[in-house]
RONU-466775 format. One record per residue (C-alpha): x, y, z; residue number from 1; chain. Coordinates in nm, 4 decimals. Each point is the difference from the previous one (the first is absolute). Layout:
<nodes>
+----------+----------+----------+-----+---+
|        x |        y |        z |   k | c |
+----------+----------+----------+-----+---+
|        X |        Y |        Z | NUM | A |
...
+----------+----------+----------+-----+---+
</nodes>
This chain:
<nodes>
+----------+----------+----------+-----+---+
|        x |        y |        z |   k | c |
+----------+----------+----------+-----+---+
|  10.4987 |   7.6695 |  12.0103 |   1 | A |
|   0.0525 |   0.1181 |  -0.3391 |   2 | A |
|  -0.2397 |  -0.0827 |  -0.2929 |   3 | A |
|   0.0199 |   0.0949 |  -0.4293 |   4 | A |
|  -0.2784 |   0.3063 |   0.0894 |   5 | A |
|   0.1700 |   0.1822 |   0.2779 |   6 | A |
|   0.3484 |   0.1569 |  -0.1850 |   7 | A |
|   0.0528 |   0.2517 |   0.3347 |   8 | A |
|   0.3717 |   0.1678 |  -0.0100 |   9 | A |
|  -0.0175 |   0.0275 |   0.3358 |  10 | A |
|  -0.0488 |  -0.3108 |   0.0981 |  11 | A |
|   0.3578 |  -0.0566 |   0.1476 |  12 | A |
|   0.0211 |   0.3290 |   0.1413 |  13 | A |
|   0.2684 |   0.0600 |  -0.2232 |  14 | A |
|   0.0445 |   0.3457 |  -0.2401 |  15 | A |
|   0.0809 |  -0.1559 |  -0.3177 |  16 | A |
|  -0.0136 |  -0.4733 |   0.0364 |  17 | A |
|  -0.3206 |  -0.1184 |   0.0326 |  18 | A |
|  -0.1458 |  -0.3657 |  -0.0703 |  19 | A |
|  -0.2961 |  -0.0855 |  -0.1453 |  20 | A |
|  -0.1254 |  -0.3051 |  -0.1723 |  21 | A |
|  -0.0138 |   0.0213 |  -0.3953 |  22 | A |
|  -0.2183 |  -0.2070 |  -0.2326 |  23 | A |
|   0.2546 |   0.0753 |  -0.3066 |  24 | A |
|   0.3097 |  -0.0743 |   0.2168 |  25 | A |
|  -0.1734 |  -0.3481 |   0.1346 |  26 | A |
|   0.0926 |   0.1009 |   0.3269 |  27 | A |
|   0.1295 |   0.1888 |   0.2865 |  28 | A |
|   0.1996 |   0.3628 |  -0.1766 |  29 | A |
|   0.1499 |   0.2260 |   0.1883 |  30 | A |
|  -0.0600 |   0.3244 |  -0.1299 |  31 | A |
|   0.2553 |   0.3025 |  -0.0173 |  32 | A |
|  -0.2281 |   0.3424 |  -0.0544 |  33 | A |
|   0.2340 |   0.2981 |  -0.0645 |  34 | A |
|  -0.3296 |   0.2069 |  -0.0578 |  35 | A |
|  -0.0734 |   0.0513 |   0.3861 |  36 | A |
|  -0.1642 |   0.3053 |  -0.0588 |  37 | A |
|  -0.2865 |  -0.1864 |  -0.2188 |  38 | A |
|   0.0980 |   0.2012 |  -0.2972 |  39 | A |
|   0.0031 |  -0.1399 |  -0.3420 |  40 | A |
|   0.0265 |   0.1495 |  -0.3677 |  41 | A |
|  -0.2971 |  -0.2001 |  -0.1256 |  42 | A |
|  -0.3747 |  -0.0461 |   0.1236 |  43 | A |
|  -0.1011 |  -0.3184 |  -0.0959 |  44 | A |
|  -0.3452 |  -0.0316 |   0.0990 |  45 | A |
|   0.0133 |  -0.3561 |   0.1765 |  46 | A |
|   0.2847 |   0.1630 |   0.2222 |  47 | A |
|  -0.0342 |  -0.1183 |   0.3750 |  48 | A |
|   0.2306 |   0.2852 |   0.1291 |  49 | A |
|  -0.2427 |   0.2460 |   0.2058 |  50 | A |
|   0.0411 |   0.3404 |  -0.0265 |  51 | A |
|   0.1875 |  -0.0279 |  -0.3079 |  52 | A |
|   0.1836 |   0.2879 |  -0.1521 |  53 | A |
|   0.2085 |   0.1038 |  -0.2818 |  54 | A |
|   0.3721 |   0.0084 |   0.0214 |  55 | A |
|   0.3292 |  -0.1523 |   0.1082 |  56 | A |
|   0.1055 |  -0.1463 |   0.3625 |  57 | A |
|   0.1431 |   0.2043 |   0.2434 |  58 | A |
|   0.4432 |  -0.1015 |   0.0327 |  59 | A |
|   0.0615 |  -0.3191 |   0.0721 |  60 | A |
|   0.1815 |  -0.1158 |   0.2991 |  61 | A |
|   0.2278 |  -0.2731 |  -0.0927 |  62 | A |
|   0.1256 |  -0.0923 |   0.3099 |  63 | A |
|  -0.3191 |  -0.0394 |   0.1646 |  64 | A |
|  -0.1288 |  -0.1855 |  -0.3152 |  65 | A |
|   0.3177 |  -0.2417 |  -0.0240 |  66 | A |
|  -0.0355 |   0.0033 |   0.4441 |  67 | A |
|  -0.4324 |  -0.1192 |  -0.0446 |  68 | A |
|   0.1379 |  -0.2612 |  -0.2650 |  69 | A |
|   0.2163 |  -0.1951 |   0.1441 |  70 | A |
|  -0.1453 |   0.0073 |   0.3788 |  71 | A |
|  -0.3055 |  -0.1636 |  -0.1482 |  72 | A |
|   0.1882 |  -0.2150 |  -0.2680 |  73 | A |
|   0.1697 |  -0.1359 |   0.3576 |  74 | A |
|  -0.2971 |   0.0079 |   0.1341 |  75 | A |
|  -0.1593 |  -0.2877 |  -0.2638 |  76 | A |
|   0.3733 |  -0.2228 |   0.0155 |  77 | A |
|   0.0454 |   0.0242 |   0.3638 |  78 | A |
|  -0.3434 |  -0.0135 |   0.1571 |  79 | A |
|  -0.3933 |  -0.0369 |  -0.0430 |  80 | A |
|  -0.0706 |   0.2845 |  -0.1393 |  81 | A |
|  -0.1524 |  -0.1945 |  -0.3466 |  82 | A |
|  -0.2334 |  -0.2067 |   0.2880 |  83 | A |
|  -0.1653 |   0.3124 |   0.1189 |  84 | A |
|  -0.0257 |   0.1906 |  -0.4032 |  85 | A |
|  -0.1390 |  -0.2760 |  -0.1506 |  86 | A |
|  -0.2013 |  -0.3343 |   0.0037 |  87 | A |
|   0.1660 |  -0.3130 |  -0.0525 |  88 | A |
|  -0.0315 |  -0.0245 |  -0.4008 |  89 | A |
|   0.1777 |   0.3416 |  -0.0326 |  90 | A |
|   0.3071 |  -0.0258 |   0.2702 |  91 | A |
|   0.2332 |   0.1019 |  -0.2758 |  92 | A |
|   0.2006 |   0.2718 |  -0.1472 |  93 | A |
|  -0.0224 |  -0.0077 |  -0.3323 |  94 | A |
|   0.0703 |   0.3651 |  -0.1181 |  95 | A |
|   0.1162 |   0.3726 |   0.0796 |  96 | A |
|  -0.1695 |   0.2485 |  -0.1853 |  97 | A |
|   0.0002 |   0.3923 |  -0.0396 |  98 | A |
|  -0.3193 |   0.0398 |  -0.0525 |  99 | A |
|  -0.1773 |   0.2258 |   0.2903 | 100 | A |
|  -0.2355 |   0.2843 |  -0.0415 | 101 | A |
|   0.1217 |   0.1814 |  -0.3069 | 102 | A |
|   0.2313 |  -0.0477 |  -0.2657 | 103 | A |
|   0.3316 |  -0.1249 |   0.1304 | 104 | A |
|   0.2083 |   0.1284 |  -0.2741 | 105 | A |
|  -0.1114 |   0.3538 |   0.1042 | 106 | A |
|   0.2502 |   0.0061 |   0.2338 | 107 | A |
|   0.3120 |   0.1761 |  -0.0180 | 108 | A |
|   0.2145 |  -0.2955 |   0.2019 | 109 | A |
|  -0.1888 |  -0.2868 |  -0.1943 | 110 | A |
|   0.3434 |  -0.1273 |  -0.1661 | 111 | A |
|   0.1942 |   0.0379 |   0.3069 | 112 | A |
|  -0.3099 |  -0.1955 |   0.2128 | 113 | A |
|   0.0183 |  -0.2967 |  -0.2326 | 114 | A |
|   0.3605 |   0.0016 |   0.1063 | 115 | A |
|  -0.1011 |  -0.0070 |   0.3687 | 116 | A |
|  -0.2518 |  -0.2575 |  -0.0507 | 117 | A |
|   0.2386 |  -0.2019 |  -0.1838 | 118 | A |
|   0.2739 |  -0.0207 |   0.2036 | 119 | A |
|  -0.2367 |  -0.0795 |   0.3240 | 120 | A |
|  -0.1372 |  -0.2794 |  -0.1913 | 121 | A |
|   0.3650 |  -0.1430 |  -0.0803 | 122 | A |
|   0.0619 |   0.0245 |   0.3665 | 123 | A |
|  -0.2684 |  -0.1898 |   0.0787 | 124 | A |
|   0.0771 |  -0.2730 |  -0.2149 | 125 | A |
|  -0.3575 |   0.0402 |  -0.1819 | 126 | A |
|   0.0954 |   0.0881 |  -0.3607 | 127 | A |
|  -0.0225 |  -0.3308 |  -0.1453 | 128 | A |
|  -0.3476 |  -0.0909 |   0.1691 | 129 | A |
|  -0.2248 |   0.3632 |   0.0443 | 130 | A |
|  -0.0468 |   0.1802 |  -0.3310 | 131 | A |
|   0.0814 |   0.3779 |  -0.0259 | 132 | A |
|  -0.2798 |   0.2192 |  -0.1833 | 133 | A |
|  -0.0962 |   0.3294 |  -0.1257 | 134 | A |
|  -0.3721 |   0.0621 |  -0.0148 | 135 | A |
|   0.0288 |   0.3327 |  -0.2772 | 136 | A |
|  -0.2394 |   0.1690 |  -0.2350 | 137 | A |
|   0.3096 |   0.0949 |  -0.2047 | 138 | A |
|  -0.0792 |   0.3272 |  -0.0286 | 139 | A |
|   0.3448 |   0.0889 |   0.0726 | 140 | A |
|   0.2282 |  -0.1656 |  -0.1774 | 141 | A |
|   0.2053 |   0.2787 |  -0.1929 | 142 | A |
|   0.1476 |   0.0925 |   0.3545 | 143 | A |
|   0.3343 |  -0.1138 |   0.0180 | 144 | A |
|  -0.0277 |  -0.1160 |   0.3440 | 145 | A |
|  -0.3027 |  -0.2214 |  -0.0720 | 146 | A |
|   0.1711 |  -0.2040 |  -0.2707 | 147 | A |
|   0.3128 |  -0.0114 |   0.2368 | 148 | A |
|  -0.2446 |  -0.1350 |   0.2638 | 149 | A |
|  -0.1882 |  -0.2300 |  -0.2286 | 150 | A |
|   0.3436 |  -0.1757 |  -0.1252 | 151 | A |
|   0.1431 |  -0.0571 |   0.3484 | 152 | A |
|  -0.3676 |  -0.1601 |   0.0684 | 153 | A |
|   0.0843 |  -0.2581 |  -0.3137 | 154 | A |
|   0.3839 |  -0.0477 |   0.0878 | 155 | A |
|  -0.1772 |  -0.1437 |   0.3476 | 156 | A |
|  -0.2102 |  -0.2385 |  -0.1762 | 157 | A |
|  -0.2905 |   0.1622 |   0.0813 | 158 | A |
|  -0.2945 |   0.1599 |  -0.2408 | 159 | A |
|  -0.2298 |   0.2516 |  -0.1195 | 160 | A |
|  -0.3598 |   0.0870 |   0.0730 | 161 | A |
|  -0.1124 |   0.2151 |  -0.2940 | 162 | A |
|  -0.3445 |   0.1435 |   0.0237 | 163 | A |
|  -0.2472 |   0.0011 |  -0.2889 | 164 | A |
|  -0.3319 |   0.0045 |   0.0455 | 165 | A |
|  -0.1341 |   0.1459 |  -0.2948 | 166 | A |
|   0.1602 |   0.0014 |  -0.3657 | 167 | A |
|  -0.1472 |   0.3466 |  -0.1710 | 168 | A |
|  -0.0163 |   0.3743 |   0.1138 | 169 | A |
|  -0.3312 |  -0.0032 |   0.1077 | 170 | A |
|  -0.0146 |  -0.2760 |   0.2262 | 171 | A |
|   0.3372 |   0.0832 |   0.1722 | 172 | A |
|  -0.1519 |   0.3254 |   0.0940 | 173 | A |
|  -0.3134 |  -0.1624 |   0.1402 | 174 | A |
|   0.1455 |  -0.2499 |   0.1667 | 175 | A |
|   0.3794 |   0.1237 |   0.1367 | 176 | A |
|  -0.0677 |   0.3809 |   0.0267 | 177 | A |
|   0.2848 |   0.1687 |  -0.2601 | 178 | A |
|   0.0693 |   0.0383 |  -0.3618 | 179 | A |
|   0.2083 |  -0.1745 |  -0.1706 | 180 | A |
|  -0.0185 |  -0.2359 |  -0.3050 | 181 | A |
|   0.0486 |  -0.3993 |  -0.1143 | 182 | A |
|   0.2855 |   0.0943 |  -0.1919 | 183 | A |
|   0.1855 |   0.1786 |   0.3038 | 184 | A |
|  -0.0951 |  -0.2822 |   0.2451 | 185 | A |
|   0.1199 |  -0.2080 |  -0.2740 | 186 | A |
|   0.3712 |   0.1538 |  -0.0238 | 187 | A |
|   0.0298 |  -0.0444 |   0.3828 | 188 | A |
|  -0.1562 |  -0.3163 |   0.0522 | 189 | A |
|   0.3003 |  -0.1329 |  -0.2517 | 190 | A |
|   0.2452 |   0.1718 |   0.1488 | 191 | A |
|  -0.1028 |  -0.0969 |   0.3315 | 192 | A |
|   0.0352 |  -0.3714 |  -0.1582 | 193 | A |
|   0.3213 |   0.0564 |  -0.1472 | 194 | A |
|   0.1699 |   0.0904 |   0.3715 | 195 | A |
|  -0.2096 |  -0.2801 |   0.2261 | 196 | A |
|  -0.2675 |  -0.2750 |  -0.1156 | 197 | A |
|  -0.2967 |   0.1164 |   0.0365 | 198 | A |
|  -0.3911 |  -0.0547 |   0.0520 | 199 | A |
|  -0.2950 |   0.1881 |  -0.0965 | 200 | A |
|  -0.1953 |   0.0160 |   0.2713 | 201 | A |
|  -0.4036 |   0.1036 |  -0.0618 | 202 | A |
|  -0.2541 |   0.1050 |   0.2024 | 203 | A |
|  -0.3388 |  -0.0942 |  -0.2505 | 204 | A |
|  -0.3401 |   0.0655 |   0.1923 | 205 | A |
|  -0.3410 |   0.1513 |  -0.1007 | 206 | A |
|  -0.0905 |   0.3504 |  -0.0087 | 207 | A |
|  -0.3371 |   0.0959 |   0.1061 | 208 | A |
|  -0.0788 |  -0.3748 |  -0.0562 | 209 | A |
|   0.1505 |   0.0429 |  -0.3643 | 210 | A |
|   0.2864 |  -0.2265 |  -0.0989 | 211 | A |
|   0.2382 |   0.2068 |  -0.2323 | 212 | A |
|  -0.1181 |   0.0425 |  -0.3438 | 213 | A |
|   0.1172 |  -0.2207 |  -0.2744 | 214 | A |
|   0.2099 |   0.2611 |  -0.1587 | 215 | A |
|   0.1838 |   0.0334 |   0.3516 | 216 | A |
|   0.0323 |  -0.3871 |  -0.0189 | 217 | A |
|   0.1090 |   0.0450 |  -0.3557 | 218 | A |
|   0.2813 |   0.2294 |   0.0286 | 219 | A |
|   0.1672 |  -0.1707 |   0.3174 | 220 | A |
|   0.0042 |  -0.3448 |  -0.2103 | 221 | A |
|   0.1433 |   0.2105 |  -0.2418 | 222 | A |
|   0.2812 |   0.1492 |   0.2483 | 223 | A |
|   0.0500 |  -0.3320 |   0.1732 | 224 | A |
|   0.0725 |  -0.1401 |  -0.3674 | 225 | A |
|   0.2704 |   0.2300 |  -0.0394 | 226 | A |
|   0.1564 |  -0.0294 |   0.3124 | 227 | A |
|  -0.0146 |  -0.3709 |  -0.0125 | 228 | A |
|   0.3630 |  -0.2137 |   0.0623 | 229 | A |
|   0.1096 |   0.3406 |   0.1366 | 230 | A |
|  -0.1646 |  -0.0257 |   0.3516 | 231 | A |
|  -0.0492 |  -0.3092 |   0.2056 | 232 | A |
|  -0.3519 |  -0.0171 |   0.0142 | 233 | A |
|  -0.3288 |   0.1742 |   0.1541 | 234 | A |
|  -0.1646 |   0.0268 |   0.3570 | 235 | A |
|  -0.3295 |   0.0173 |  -0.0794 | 236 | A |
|  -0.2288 |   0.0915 |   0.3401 | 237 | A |
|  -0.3044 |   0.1076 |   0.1378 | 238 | A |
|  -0.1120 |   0.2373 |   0.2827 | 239 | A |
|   0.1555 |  -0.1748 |   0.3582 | 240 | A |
|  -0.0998 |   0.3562 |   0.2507 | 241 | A |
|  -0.1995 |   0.2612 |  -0.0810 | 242 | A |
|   0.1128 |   0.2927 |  -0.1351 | 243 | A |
|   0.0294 |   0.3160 |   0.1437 | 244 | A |
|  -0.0511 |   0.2343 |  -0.2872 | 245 | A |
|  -0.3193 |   0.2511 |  -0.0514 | 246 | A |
|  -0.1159 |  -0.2522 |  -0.2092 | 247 | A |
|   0.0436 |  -0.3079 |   0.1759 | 248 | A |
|  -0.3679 |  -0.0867 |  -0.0093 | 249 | A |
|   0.0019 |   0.0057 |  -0.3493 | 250 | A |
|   0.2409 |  -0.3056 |  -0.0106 | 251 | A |
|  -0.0441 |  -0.3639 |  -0.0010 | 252 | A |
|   0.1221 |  -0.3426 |  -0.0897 | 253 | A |
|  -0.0789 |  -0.1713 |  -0.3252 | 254 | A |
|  -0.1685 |  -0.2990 |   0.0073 | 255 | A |
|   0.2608 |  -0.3494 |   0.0272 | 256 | A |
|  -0.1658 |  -0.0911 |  -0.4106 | 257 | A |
|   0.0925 |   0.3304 |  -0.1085 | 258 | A |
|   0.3156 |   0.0652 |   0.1960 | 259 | A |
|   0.1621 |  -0.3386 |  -0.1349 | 260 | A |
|  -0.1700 |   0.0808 |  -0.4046 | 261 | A |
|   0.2795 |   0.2908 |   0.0932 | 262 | A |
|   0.2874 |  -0.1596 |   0.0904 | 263 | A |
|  -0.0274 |  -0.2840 |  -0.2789 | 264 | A |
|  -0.0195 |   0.3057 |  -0.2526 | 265 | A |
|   0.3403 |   0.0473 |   0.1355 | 266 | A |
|   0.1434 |  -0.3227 |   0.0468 | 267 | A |
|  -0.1285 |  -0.1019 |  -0.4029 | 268 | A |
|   0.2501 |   0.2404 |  -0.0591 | 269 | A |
|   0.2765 |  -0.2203 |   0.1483 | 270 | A |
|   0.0475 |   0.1843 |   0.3306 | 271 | A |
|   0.0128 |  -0.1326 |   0.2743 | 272 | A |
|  -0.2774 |   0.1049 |   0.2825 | 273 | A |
|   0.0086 |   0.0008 |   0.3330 | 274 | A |
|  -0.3668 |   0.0777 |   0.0807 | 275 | A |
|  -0.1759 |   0.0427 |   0.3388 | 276 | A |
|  -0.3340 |   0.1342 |   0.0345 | 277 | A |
+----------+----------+----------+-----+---+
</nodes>
């Protein structure tokens, strides 16, 4: 039985669908992961991918992909197959989202998976009722094929995952692994929101039991305030599994006082939060 801190990829015995249950999604996702080769071009600290490298996935086989979709998007129409994933309250597909074990957008065949993914969804008569997703860090958005990709996602009525954990240099370093800065993230983040709506989606915990300084607070108010009425709102959330990063140990949750002081900061600025601790 599936449960929000168990996000196996292999739980279907599948190479690239896998369901899980997701606190954001409020409910049962089925998960594409293009990155089967646990290779990603960020190292976000909180990651739960073991053994974690740098890099792109491996080519994508989008047969087998579109084959693993719709067997187990049968699967959930036809049989029981929701009975045995997931208890009562959660017996219900509410999204399909590339998200997986590095950044899907990495991939080469993204644009032409999205197509896949789309069309197996029409088939199945589920386009109106289960929401298709990109879970992204943006990093890649001045690739052609990633905008392409993006678009087709918003022409389906589906959205945008955009991550942004930190606002300045420093703490997107710390806390995602690369170099980069706000303005940059910025520049994608609206283009991103220009192609498919979007969310911001944060992961906000403590750091060697340190919540993130005021001038970190600071400057993402300040880079929420300028992306506000462009993007749809923000996922705020906590630590679900444990990381499993070299410095997992150093990580924890926030407490629920200070965690919600947070997201108020955010919503005063007339965003909307989604917020789960």
């Amino acid at each position: 039985m599936l449960n929000v801190r168990n996000h196996s990829r292999d739980s279907a015995g599948m190479t690239y669908v896998y369901p899980v249950l997701s606190r954001r999604a409020c409910g049962l996702s089925l998960g594409i992961n293009l990155n089967v080769n646990n290779a990603c071009n960020w190292a976000c600290v909180y990651c739960q991918v073991p053994n974690l490298t740098r890099g792109g996935p491996p080519p994508v086989n989008l047969d087998l992909l579109e084959d693993e979709l719709r067997r187990f998007l049968n699967g959930i129409t036809t049989g029981d197959s929701l009975r045995r994933l997931a208890p009562p309250e959660a017996q219900q597909l509410v999204d399909v989202a590339f998200s997986g074990n590095g950044e899907p957008t990495s991939a080469p065949e993204f644009a032409k998976a999205v197509e896949r993914v789309g069309r197996v969804l029409q088939e199945c008569g589920l386009l109106e009722s289960v929401k298709l997703r990109l879970i992204t860090n943006g990093s890649l958005m001045h690739r052609p094929v990633v905008r392409q990709g993006i678009a087709a996602i918003g022409a389906l009525n589906g959205e945008i995952w955009f991550k942004l954990d930190r606002a300045t240099a420093i703490g997107i370093e710390r806390v995602n692994g690369i170099h980069t800065t706000p303005e940059k993230v910025r520049r994608s983040l609206l283009q991103c929101a220009e192609l498919a709506p979007t969310w911001v989606q944060t992961c906000y915990f403590a750091i060697d039991g340190d919540e993130a300084s005021e001038a970190e607070r600071s400057g993402f108010r300040e880079f929420m305030k300028s992306v506000a009425g462009k993007i749809k709102g923000v996922h705020l959330y906590g630590l679900a599994r444990p990381s499993m990063q070299p410095d997992a140990g150093r990580l924890s949750n926030l407490s629920k006082e200070d965690f919600q002081r947070f997201a108020g900061s955010i919503s005063a600025l007339g965003i909307e939060v989604v917020a789960n601790l």
